[in-house]
C-alpha positions in Angstrom: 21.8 28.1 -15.1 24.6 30.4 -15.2 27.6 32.2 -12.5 26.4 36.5 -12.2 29.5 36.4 -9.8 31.5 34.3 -7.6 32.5 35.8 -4.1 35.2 34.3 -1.8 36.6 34.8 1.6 39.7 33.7 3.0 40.1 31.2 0.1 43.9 30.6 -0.1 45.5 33.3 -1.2 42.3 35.5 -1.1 41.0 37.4 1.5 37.9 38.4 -0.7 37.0 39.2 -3.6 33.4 39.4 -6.1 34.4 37.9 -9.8 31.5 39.0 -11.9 30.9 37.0 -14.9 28.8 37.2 -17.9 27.2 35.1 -20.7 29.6 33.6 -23.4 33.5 33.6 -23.2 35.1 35.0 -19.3 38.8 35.3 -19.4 41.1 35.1 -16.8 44.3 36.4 -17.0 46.9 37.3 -15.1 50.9 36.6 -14.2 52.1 33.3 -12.8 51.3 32.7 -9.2 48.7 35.6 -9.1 45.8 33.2 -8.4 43.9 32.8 -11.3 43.5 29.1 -11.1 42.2 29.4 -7.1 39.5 31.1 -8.3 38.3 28.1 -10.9 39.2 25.6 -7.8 36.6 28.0 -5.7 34.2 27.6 -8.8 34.1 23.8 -8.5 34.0 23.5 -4.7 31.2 25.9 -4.5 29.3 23.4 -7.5 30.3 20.2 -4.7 33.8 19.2 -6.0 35.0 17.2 -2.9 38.7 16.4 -3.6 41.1 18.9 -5.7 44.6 18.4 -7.2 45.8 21.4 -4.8 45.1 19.4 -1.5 44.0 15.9 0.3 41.7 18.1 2.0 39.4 20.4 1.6 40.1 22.5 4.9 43.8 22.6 3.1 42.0 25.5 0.5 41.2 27.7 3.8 43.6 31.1 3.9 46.5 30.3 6.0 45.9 31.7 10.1 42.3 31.6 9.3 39.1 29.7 11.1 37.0 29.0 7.6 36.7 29.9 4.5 33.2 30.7 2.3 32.8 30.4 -1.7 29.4 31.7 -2.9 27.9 31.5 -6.5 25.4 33.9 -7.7 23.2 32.1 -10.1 21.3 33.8 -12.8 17.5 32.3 -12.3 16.3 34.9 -14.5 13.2 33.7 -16.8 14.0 32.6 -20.2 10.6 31.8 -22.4 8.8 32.9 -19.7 10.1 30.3 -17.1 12.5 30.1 -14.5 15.9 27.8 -14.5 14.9 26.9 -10.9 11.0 27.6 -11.1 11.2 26.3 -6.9 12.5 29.5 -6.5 10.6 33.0 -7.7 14.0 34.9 -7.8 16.4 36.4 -10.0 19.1 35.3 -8.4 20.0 32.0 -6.5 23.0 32.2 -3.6 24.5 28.9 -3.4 27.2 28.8 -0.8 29.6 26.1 0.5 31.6 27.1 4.2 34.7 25.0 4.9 36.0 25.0 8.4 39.5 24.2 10.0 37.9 21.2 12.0 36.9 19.4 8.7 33.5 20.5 8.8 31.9 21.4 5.7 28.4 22.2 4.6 26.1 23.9 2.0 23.5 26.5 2.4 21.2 27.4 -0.6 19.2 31.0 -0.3 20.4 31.4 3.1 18.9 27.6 4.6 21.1 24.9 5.3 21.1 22.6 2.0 22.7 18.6 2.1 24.8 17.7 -0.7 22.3 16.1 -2.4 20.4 18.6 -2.3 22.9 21.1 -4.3 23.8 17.7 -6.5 20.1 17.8 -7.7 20.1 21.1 -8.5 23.2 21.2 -10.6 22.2 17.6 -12.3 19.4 19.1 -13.8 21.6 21.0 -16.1 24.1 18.9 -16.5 26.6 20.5 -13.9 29.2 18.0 -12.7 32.6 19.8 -10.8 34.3 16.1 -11.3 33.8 15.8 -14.8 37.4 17.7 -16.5 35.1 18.0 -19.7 33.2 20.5 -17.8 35.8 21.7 -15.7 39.3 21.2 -16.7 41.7 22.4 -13.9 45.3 23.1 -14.4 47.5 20.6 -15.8 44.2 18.3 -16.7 45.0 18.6 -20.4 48.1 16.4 -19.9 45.8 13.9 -17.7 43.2 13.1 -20.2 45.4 12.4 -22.6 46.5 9.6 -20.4 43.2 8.5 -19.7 41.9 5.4 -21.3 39.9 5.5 -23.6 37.4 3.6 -21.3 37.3 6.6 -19.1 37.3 9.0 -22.2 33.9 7.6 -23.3 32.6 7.6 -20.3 33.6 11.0 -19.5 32.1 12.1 -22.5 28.7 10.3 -21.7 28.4 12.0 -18.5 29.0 15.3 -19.5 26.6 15.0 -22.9 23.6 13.7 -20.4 24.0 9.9 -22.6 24.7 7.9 -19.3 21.6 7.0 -18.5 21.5 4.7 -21.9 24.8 3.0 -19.9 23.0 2.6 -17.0 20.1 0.9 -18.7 22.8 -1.7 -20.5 24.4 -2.5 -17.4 21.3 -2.7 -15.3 20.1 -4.9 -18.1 23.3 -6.8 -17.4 23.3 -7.3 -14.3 19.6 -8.3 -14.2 21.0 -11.0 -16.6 23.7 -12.0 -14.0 21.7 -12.8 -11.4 19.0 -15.0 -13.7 22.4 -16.8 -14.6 23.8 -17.7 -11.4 20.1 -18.4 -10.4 19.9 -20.7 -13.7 23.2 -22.6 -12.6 21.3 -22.9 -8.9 18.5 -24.2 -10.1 20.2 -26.5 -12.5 21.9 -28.2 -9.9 19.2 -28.5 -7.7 16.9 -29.9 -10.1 20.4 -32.8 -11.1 20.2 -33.6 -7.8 16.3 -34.0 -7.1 16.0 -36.1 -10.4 18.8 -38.7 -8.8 16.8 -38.7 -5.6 13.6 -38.9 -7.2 14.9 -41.8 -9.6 15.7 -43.7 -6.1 12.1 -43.2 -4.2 10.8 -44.0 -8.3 12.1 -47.6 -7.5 10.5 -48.2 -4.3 7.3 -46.2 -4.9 7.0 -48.8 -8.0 7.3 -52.1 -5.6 5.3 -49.7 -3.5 2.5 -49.9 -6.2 2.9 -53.7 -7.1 2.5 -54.4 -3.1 -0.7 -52.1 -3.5 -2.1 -53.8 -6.7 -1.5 -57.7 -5.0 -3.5 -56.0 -2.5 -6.6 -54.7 -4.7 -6.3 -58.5 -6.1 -6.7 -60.5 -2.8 -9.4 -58.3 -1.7 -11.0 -58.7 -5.2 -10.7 -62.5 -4.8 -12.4 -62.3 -1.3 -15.5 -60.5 -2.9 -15.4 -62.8 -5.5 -15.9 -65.7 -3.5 -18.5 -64.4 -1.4 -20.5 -61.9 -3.9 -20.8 -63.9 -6.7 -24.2 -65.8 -4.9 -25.7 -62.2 -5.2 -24.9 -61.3 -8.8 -28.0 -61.8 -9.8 -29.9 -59.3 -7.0 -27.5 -57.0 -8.7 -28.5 -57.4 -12.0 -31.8 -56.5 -10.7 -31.0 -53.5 -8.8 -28.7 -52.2 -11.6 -31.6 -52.3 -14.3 -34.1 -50.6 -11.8 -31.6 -47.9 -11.0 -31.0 -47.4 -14.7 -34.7 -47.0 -15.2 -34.8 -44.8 -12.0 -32.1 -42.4 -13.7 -34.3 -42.3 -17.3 -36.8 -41.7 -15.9 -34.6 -38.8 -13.8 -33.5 -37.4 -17.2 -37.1 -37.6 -18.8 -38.0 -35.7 -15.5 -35.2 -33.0 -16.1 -36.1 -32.2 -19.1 -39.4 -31.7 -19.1 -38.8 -29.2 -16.4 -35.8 -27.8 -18.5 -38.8 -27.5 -21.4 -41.4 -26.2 -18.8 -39.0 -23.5 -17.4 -38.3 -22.4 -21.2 -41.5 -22.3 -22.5 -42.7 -20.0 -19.1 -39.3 -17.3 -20.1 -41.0 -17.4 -23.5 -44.4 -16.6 -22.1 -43.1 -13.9 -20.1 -41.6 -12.6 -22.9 -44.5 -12.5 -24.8 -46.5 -11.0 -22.2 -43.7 -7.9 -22.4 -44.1 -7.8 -26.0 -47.9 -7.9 -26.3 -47.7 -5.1 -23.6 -45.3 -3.0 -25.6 -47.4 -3.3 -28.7 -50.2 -2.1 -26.7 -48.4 0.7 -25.1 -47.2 1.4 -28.9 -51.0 1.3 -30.1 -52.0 4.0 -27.6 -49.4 6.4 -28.2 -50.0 5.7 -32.0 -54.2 6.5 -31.7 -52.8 9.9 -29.0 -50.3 10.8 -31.9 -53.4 10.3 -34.8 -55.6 12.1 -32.4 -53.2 15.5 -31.8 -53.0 15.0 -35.9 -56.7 14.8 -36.9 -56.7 18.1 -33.9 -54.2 19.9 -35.9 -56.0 19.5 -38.9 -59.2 20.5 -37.8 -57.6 23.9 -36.8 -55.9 24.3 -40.0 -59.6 24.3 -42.0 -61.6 26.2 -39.0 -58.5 28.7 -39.8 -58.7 28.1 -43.8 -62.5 28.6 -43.5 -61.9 31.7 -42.1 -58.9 32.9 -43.8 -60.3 32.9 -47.2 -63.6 34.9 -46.9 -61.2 37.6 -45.7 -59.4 37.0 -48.3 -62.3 37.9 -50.7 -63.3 41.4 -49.0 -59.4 42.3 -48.7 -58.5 41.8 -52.3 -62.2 43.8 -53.2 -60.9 46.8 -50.8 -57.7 46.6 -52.5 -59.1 47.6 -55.6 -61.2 50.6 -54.0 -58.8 51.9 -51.0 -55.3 51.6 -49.9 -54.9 49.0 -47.4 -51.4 49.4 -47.1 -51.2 50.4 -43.7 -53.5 47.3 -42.2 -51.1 44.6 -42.5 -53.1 42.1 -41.4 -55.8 42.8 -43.4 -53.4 42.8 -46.5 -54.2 39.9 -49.1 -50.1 38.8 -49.4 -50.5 38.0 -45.1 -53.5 36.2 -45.8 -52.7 34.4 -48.9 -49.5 33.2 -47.0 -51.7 32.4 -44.5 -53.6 30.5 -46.2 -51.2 28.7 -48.1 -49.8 27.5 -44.7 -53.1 26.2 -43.5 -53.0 24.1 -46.5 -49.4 23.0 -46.4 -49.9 21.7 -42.6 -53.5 19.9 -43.5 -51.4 18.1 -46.2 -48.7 17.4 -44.1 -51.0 16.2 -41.0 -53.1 14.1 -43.7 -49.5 12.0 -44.9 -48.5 11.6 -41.1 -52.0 10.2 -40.5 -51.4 8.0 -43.4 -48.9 6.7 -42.1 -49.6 6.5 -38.3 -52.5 4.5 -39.6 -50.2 1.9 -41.6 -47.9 1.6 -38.1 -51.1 1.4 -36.3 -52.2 -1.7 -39.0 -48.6 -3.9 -38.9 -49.0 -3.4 -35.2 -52.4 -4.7 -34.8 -51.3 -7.6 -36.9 -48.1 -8.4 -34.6 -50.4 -8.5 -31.7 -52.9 -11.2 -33.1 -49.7 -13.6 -34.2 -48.1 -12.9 -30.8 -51.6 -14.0 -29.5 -52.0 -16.9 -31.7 -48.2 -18.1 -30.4 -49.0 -17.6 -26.7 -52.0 -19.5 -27.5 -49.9 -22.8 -29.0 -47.5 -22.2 -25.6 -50.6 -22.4 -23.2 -51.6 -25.3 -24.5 -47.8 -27.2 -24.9 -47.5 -25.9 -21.5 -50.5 -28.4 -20.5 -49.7 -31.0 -22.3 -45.7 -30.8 -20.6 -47.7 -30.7 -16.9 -49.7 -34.2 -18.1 -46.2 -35.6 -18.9 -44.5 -34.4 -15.9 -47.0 -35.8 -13.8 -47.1 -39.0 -15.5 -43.1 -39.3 -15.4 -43.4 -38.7 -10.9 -45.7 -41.6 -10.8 -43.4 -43.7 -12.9 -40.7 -43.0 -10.5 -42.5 -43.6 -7.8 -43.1 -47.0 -8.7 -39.7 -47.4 -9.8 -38.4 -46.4 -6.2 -40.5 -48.6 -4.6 -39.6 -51.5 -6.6 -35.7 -50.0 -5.9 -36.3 -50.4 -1.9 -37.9 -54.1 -2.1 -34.8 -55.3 -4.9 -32.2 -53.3 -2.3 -33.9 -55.1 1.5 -33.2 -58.2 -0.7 -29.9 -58.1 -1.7 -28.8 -57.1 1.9 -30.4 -60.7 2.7 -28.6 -62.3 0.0 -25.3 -60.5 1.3 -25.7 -61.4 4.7 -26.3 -65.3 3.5 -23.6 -65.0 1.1 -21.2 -63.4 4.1 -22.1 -66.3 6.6 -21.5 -69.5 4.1 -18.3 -68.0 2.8 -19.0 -69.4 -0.7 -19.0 -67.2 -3.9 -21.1 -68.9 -7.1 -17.8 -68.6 -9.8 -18.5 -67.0 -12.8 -15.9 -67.7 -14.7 -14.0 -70.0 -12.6 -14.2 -72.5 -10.0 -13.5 -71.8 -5.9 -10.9 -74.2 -5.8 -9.2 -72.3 -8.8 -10.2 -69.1 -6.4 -8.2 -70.2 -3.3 -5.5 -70.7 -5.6 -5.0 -67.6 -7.0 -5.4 -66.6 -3.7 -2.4 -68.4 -2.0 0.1 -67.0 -4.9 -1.1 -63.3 -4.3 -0.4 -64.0 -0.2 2.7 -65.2 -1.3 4.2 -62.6 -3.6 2.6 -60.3 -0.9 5.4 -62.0 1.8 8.2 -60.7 -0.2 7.0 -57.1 -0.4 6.5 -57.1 3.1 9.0 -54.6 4.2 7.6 -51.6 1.9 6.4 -49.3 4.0 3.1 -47.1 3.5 5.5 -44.6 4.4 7.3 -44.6 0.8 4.1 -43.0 -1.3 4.2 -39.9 0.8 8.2 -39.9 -0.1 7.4 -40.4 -3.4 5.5 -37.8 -3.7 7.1 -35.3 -1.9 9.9 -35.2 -3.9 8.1 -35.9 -7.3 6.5 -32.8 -6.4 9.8 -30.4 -5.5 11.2 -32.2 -8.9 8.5 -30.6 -10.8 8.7 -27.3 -9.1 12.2 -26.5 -9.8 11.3 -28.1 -13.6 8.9 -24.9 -14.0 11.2 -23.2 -12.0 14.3 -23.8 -14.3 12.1 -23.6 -17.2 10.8 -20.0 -15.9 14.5 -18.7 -15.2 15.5 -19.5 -19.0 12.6 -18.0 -20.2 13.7 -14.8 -18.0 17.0 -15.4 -19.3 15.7 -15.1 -23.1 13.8 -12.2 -22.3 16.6 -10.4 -20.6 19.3 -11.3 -23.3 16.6 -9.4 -25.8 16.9 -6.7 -23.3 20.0 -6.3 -23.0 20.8 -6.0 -26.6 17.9 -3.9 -27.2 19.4 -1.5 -24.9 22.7 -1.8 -25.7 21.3 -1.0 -29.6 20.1 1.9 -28.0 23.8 2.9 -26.8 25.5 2.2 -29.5 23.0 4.2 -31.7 23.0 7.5 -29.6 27.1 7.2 -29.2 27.5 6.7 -32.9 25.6 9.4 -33.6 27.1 11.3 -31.1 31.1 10.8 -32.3 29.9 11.2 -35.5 29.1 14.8 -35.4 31.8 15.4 -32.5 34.4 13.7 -35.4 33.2 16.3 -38.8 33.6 19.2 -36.1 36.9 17.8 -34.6 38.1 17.5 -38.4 37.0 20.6 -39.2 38.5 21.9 -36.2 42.2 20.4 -36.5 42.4 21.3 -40.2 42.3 25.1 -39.4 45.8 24.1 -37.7 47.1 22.0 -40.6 46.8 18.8 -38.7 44.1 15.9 -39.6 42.1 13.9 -36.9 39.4 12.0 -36.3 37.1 10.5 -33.4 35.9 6.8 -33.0 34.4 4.2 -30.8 36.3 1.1 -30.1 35.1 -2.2 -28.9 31.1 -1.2 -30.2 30.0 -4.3 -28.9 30.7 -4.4 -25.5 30.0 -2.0 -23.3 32.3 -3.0 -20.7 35.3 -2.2 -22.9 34.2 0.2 -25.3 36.1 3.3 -25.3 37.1 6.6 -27.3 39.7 6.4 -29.9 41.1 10.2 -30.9 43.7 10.3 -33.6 45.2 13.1 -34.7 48.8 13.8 -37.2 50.5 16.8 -37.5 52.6 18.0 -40.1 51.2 15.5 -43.1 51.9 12.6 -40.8 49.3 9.9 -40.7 47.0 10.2 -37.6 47.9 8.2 -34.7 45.9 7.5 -31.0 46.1 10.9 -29.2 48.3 9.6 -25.9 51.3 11.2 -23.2 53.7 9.9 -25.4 53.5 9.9 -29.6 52.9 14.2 -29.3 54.6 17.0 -28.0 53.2 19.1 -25.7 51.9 21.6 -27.7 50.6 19.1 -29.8 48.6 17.4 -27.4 47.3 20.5 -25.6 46.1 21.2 -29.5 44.2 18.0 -29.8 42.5 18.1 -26.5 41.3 21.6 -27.2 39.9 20.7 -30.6 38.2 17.6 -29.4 36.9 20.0 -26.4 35.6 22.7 -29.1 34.2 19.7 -31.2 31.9 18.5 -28.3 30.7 21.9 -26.9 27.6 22.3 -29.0 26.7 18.5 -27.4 27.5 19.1 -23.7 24.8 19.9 -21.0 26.3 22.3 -18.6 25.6 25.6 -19.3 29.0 26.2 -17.2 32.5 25.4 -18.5 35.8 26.2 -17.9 39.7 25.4 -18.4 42.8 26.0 -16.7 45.9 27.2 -18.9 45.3 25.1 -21.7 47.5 27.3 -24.0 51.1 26.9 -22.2 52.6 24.7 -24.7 50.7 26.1 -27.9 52.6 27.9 -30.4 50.8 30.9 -31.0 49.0 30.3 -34.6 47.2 27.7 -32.7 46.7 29.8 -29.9 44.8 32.5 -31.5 42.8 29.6 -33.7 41.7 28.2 -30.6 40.6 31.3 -29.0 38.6 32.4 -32.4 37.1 28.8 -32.6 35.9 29.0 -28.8 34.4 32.3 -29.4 32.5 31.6 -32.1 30.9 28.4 -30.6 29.9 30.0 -27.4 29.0 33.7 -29.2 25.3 32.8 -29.8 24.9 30.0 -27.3 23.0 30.5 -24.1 26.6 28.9 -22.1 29.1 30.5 -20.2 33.0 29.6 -20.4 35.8 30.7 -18.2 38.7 30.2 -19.4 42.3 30.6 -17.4 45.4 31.8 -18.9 48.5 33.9 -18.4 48.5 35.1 -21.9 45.3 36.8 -21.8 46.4 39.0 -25.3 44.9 36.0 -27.0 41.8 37.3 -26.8 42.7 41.0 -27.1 40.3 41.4 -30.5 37.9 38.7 -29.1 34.4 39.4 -28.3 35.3 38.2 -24.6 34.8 39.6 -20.7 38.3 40.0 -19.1 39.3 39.6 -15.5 42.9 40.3 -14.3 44.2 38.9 -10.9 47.0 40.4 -9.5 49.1 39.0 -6.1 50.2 42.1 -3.9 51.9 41.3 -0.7 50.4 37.3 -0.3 46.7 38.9 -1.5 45.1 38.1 -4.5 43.1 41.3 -6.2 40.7 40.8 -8.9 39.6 43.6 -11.6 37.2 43.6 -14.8 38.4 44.8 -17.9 35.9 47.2 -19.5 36.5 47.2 -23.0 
């Protein structure tokens, strides 16, 4: 989106004025003081430049004894391939305007309607536009201040303005996704050092805990003993019945799992049978419409060819020509087509009835098969009936062995006495007396401790997965990061490596040798823009406020400037008397370089000097400012 014209009112030393620009290269020139450079400082507070190197603030820019000040830009929406810049807008011509006031009130208003900054910020990031960035608009005496940037701030600048930040943004998001999974790992780690001592403590206790529980289990075991062992026998007993009871449940189960198969199968084979039926019928309908069509081919044949006969006899005696039905060709094609479909109707028969035969024999197997599954079905229902009686003599026999062991228990419960199996009472009561006594000492552990126990065995384990999770996020995002940071390094190398054959090409039109690098490829924190350049056959050296004159470094800056132009996204770029300290070979290379590059582009470029002859044979649009009596004047060259 390119400036048609910029218009000001009571903008410092302007009381108004319309600067029309065009496509390609827009000089302005014009003596020392005139106001040429006000008119690039409107420029970039109209695009949203908030701070300027002429004032603090803003309401500093207004004309002095004046209320406010308005700078408007005129931007070409024209279509280009059939579609607008700005397609929100069916215009030609977009009227951004920014009005500064003397009570520090500022605001935008785009076509007329009040527009937020971030409103006009979205518009001008679409295509690239950033006021701020000195890549994109370089103001007066910025040549000297990036070569005193750091190279830091170079790259970055140069990210910005080629639309390669967001790759930045994706490293450092990555890395500071990775940040917080690292101070959450060193959380979680510490938590989890402390659990495990805390959980090692309650681990002591729960185990006397589990001792205390087991001495239990054994007393109460030697209590049964003593009093169940008179019944063992009744349970014997019951046992065997109830494992009888639960074959005889199985044998039940599946017969019924057998019964429940066989009656899917029979269903099945009721479908089936059905479907060969219902394929028998429409097989006798299809050799029915067959036998049809060939009865009406030989009532047609029959009739076709006696005609036939008296046709071909007129023939030979008259001229028949002009009863076409009557002629023998029509009839002999006629006939010969009667024939084909009685021949054809004959094979289909043939075949319908070899369909009609396979199917006849699937049904009598399918019968035979349902036949053998009625009758296993039978012989399952004998078995199944069989099998209930069984277990209903088996639960009865269950009931009479169960009412007698609850006497035996209730005996056994009153005497106190246990028949030993294995060992004597006396030997009983002994074991019991040592488990009452170990019990004694493990008096004082409380019920309370498993609950503890497992409490904290429990938040041990969750911040194990939990620790375990966060260094799995950490893997993940350290593959992240250096995926994306691959990413980086691989669109910036790219990048400087066409910017650096350009800048070479560039600095050897004005005998000098340079070159363009990233430092510090690996981190992203540091990396930064290296630009050498030598003059004079001396080896190149980092491009800084110190090594080159002034000349020299306006020179550098320039060329690096020219080098990245075909890579930058604004449409809109400008500089502020770049050419002060050139000598003026380099100069007039400059200016030819500049206009070449931006000749066939689809960019604008204003660019500010007092020597203006530069570009005298340039293919450029001129605009002179003149300062008469405190107001600036502005006027187009017409070439």
């Amino acid at each position: 989106m390119l400036i048609q014209e910029l218009i000001v009112e009571n903008f410092m030393s302007y009381e108004y004025a319309r600067v029309p620009f065009k496509q390609g290269v827009n000089i302005i020139g014009g003596p020392n003081g005139a106001g040429k450079s006000s008119l690039l400082l409107a420029i970039s507070v109209g695009l949203g430049q908030t701070s300027t190197e002429r004032s603090r603030k803003l309401s500093d820019l207004i004309r002095w004894g004046q209320d406010q000040a308005r700078v408007t830009l005129i931007l070409d929406n024209t279509k280009q391939n059939n579609r607008r810049p700005e397609p929100k807008f069916n215009k030609d011509q977009l009227f951004l305007t920014r009005i500064l006031r003397q009570d520090g009130k500022y605001w935008f208003e785009l076509e007329n309607h009040a527009a937020s900054k971030q409103d006009v910020a979205r518009l001008l990031g679409k295509f690239g536009v950033d006021p701020d960035n000195m890549l994109i608009i370089m103001h007066q005496n910025m040549v000297e201040q990036f070569s005193v940037l750091s190279n830091i701030d170079k790259l970055r600048m140069v990210e910005e303005a080629v639309g390669l930040e967001p790759f930045r943004e994706n490293v450092v998001a990555a890395k500071t996704k990775l940040s917080r999974i690292l101070t959450q790992e060193e959380s979680v780690g510490k938590l989890l050092e402390q659990a495990e001592q805390t959980l090692n403590y309650w681990r002591e206790q729960y185990e006397k805990f589990q001792e205390k529980k087991q001495l239990q289990l054994k007393r109460r075991f030697l209590d049964r003993e003593l009093v169940w062992a008179e019944v063992e026998r009744r349970e014997d007993i019951l046992k065997g019945l109830q494992a009888n009871f639960s074959r005889t449940q199985q044998a039940l189960g599946k017969i019924d799992e057998e019964r429940q198969s066989l009656l899917g199968e029979l269903d099945g084979q009721r479908v089936e049978q059905h479907n060969l039926k219902e394929e028998i019928k429409l097989m006798f309908e299809e050799r029915l419409s067959l036998e049809r069509q060939i009865a009406q081919n030989q009532s047609q044949f029959a009739i076709i060819e006696p005609l036939l006969s008296e046709a071909e006899y007129l023939q030979s005696i008259i001229d028949i020509s002009k009863f076409k039905l009557l002629h023998p060709k029509n009839l002999r094609e006629k006939l010969e087509h009667s024939q084909q479909q009685i021949e054809q109707a004959t094979k289909q028969i043939i075949a319908n009835q070899a369909v009609v035969q396979r199917l006849e024999e699937s049904t009598n197997k399918l019968t035979a098969a349902t036949l053998d599954k009625r009758v296993t079905s039978s012989l399952l229902e004998f078995k199944h009936d069989r099998a209930l009686k069984e277990q209903e003599t088996i639960e009865k026999s269950l009931k009479e062995a169960q009412e007698t062991l609850n006497v035996a228990l209730t005996n056994a419960q009153q005497s106190g006495e246990r028949i030993a199996v294995t060992k004597s009472a006396a030997q009983i009561q002994e074991e019991l007396g040592l488990t009452a006594g170990h019990l004694v000492a493990l008096s004082n552990i409380s019920d309370e401790i498993e609950r503890q126990y497992e409490s904290y065995s429990k938040l041990y384990f969750e911040l194990k997965e939990k620790a375990q999770l966060v260094a799995e996020n950490r893997e993940k995002t350290l593959e992240e990061v250096q995926i994306r940071m691959n990413a980086w390094r691989t669109v910036i190398e790219q990048l400087l490596s066409r910017v650096n054959l350009e800048y070479q090409r560039i600095m050897n039109q004005t005998l000098a040798t340079g070159e363009v690098q990233l430092s510090n490829p690996q981190d992203i924190t540091t990396a930064g823009l290296d630009i050498y350049v030598g003059f004079k056959g001396s080896k190149p050296v980092t491009l800084n406020a110190y090594t080159q004159s002034g000349g020299e470094r306006t020179t550098a800056t320039m060329g690096f400037l020219l080098a990245l132009q075909h890579h930058v996204r604004s449409p809109f770029r400008a500089v502020d008397e770049y050419d002060i300290h050139m000598d003026p070979k380099n100069r007039e290379m400059i200016a030819k370089v500049l206009v070449a590059m931006i000749k066939d582009a689809a960019s604008q470029y204003v660019i500010i000097t007092p020597s203006q002859i530069t570009f005298a044979q340039q293919n450029a649009h001129v605009i002179t400012v003149q300062n008469l009596e405190g107001n600036s004047l502005v006027r187009e060259v017409i070439k």
